[in-house]
N, C-alpha and C positions, 0 to 999 in steps of 0.2 A: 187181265188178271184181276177178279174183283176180290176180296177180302167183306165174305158176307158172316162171319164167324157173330155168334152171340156174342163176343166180347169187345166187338168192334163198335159203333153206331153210328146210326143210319146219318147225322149229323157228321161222325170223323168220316164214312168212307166218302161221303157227297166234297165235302171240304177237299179232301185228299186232290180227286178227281180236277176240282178247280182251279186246288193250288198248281197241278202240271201245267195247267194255259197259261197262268199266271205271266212266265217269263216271257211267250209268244205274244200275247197284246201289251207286257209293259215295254217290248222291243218296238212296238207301233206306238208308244206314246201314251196308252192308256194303262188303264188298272178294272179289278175288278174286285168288290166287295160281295161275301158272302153271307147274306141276309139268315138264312135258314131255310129250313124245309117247313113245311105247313103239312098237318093229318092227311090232306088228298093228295101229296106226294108234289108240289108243288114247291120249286126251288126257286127262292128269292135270291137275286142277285142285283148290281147297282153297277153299270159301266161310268168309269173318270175319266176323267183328260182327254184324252182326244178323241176317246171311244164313245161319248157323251153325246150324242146327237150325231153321231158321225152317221151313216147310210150303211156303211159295212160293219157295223156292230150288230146289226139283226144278223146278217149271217153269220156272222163270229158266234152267236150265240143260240141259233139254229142250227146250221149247220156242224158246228165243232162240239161247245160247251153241252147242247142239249143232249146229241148223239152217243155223245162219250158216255154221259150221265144214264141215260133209258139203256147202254148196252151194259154198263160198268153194278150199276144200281138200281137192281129190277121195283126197288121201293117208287123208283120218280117218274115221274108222269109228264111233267112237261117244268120251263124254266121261264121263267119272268123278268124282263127288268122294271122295277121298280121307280128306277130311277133318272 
């Protein structure tokens, strides 16, 4: 259920989305910071704590974070971490 309303932005509904994994990887130990969105629909993101080089953060953030985002927010194009 996406909330693509002119009054929303393409920044709060991307956040929104993120914030729901949020409790899912802080229960594994990490976190997740939300960078922004970039013009080509590119969403900045930065894995913490244990997510931080761990191996299964690429899929946390493929598989879950990015999928959610491309179905949720037809603005995003793909998800990066930065960090």
């Amino acid at each position: 259920m996406s909330d693509s309303s002119p009054s929303t932005s393409l920044h709060d509904r991307v956040a929104r989305v993120i914030d729901s994994f949020r409790p899912f990887i802080q229960g594994d130990g990490g976190d997740i910071d939300f960078l922004g969105v970039d013009a080509d629909g590119t969403v900045r993101v930065r894995m913490k704590g244990a997510c931080q080089g761990c191996p299964s953060s690429f899929m946390t953030l493929q598989m879950g974070i990015e999928r959610h985002l491309l179905e949720q927010v037809p603005e995003v194009r793909r998800v990066v971490n930065v960090g």
